[in-house]
N, C-alpha and C positions, 0 to 999 in steps of 0.2 A: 504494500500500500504506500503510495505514495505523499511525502510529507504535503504538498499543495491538497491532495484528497481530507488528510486527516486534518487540515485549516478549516476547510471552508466546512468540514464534516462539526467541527467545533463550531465555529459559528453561530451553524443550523442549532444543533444542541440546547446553545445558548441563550436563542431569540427567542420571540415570542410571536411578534408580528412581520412576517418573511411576506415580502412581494414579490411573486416569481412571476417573470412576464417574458414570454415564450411565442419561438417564432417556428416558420414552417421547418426550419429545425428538428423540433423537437419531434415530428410526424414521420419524418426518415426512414425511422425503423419504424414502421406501421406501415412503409410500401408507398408512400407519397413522396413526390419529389419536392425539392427546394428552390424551383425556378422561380423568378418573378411573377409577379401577377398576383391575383385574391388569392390568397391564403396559397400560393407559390403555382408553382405548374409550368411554367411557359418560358423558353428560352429563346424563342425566335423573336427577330424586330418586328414581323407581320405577320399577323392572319393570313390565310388562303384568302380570302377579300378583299388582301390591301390594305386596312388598316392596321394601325399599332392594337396591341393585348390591349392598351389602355383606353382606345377608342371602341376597339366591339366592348370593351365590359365596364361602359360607363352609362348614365339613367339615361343623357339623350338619343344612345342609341336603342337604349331598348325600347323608347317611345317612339322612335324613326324605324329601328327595323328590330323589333324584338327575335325573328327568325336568327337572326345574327348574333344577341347576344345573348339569346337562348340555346344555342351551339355548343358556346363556351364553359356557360354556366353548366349546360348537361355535361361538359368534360369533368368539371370540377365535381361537382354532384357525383357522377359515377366513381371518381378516382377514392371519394372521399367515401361511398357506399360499400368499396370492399375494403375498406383499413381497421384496424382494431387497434383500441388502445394498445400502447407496448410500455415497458417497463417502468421510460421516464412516467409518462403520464399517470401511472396505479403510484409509484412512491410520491408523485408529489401530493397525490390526493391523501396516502398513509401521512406522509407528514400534517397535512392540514388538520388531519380528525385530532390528531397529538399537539399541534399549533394553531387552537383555535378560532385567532387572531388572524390567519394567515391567509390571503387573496391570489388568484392568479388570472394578470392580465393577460390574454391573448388574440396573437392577430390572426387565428386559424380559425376557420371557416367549418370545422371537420365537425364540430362537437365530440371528438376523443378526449376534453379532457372533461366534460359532465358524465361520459357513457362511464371513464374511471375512477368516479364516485366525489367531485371537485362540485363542490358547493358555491363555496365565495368566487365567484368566476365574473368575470367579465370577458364578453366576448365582443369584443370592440366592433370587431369589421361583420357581425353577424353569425346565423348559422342555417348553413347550407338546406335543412332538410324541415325548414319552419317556411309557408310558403300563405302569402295571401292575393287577394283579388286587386289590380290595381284600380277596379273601376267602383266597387261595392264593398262592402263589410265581412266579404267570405273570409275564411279562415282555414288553412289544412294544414295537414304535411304532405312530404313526399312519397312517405308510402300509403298514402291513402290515397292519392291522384297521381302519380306519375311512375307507382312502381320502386319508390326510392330510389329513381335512376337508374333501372335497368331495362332491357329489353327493348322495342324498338317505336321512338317514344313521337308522334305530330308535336311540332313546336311551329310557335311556342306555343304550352296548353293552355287550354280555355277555360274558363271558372264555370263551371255548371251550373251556377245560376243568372248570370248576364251574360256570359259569352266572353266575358272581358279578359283581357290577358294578366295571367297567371305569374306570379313572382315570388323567389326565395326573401326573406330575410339580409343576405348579403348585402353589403355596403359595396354598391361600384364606384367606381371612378366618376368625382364629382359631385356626390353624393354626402350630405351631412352625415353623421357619426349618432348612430341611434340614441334616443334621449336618455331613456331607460339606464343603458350601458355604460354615458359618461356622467350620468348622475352618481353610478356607483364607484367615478373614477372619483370622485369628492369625497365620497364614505372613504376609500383607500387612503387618500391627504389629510383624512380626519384620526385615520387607525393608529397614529405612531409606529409606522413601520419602522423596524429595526433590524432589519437586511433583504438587497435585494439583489435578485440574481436575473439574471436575463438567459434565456436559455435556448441557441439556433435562432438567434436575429440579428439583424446588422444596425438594425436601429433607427432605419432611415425613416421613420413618421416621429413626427414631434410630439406626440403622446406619448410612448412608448419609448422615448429616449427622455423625456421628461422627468421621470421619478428616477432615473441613474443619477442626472446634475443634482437633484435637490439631494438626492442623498448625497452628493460626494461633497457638495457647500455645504453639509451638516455635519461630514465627520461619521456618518453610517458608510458601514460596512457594504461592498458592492463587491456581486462576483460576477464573471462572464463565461459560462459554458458556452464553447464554440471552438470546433475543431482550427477554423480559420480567423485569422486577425481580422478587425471591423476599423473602420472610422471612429469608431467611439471607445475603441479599448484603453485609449491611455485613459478613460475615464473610471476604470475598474482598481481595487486594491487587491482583486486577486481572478487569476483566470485559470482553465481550466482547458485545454485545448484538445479535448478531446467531444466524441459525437456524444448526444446528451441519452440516451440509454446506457450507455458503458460507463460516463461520469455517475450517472445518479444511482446505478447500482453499487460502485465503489464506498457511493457516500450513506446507501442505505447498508451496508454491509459493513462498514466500520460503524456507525452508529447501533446497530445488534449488538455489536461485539460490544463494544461500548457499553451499553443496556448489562449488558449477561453477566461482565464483568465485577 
């Protein structure tokens, strides 16, 4: 075990209120990839239609050509319908029930870290499989209208009671930041967090690189799990450069031993 593991494993130990905020990172090992885009996917500059990822999966398109950014969406949707939680996601939720002060923000779309038992969540950018009407008051999910993204799906779907075109939850491009979700990013400013770790994100939205500064202008503890170096790492007192299911089992594996001891 390594000396940086058994720090940040103290740390954790230590706190009380841990804000862990996690990017498409941490979905890796659950069979998602880390490309750009909503909650990651996509490494090309264009769609097969010529635009940029951030023009098909933004709100003017899907009121222009929702055919287009209903495509996308179904990519995401299906990529995220076969993943299952993997190991980071179940420990960080063990540690919450044990620290139960403790939030995690994230910008993944997948809902793997509520299916691995995360309560205090914030799911900033949305989630994939909560779907409503944009024309009426309907209400679904995915597996009640679309299959949960499997199979061979008419888009974009239509709401069974007006006809009106059918939409996730997700936050596209352009798109204000659901009210609900950064109301509870004020409950988190209000919790006295006292460590925070960021876990497979590079940090590039200013919410989500936000509670790194405040914590490092305060003197709190800040870790960066991330195999690769970020823009933001000189902002960390302690990193971790490794992929976040092999860090967080190190860190649950010395904290047993810990416990047993």
């Amino acid at each position: 075990m390594s000396d940086a593991i058994a720090e940040v494993a103290d740390l954790i130990d230590r706190s009380h209120n841990i804000l862990f905020i996690t990017g498409a990172g941490i979905s890796a090992d659950s069979g998602l990839p880390t490309y750009r885009g909503v909650g990651g996917l996509y490494e090309d500059n264009q769609t097969e239609e010529g635009y940029s990822i951030e023009e098909a999966l933004s709100g003017p398109m899907l009121m222009e050509r929702p055919d287009i950014t209903w495509k996308y969406l179904w990519q995401i949707g299906a990529a995220c319908h076969q993943a299952e939680p993997n190991e980071a996601h179940e420990i960080i939720a063990n540690i919450q029930r044990k620290k139960q002060g403790s939030w995690v923000l994230t910008q993944n779309v997948d809902g793997l870290h509520r299916r691995a038992g995360s309560e205090k969540l914030v799911e900033i950018h949305g989630y994939a499989f909560d779907l409503y009407c944009m024309n009426c008051s309907f209400e679904t999910t995915a597996d009640q209208i679309i299959d949960g993204y499997s199979g061979d799906p008419v888009l974009p779907p239509a709401c069974p009671e007006c006809k009106g075109i059918i939409r996730p939850t997700i936050v596209l491009f352009s798109e204000a930041l659901p009210e609900l979700e950064v109301a509870k990013l004020y409950q988190i400013e209000e919790s006295a967090v006292d460590l925070v770790i960021t876990i497979g994100t590079s940090g590039q939205f200013p919410y989500i690189i936000g509670p790194v500064y405040s914590a490092a202008s305060q003197g709190i503890p800040t870790v960066e799990i991330n195999p690769n170096e970020t823009e933001y790492s000189h902002l960390y007192n302690h990193h971790l450069r490794m992929g976040a299911a092999a860090a967080l089992s190190d860190i649950w594996m010395y904290l047993e031993d810990k416990s047993a001891g």
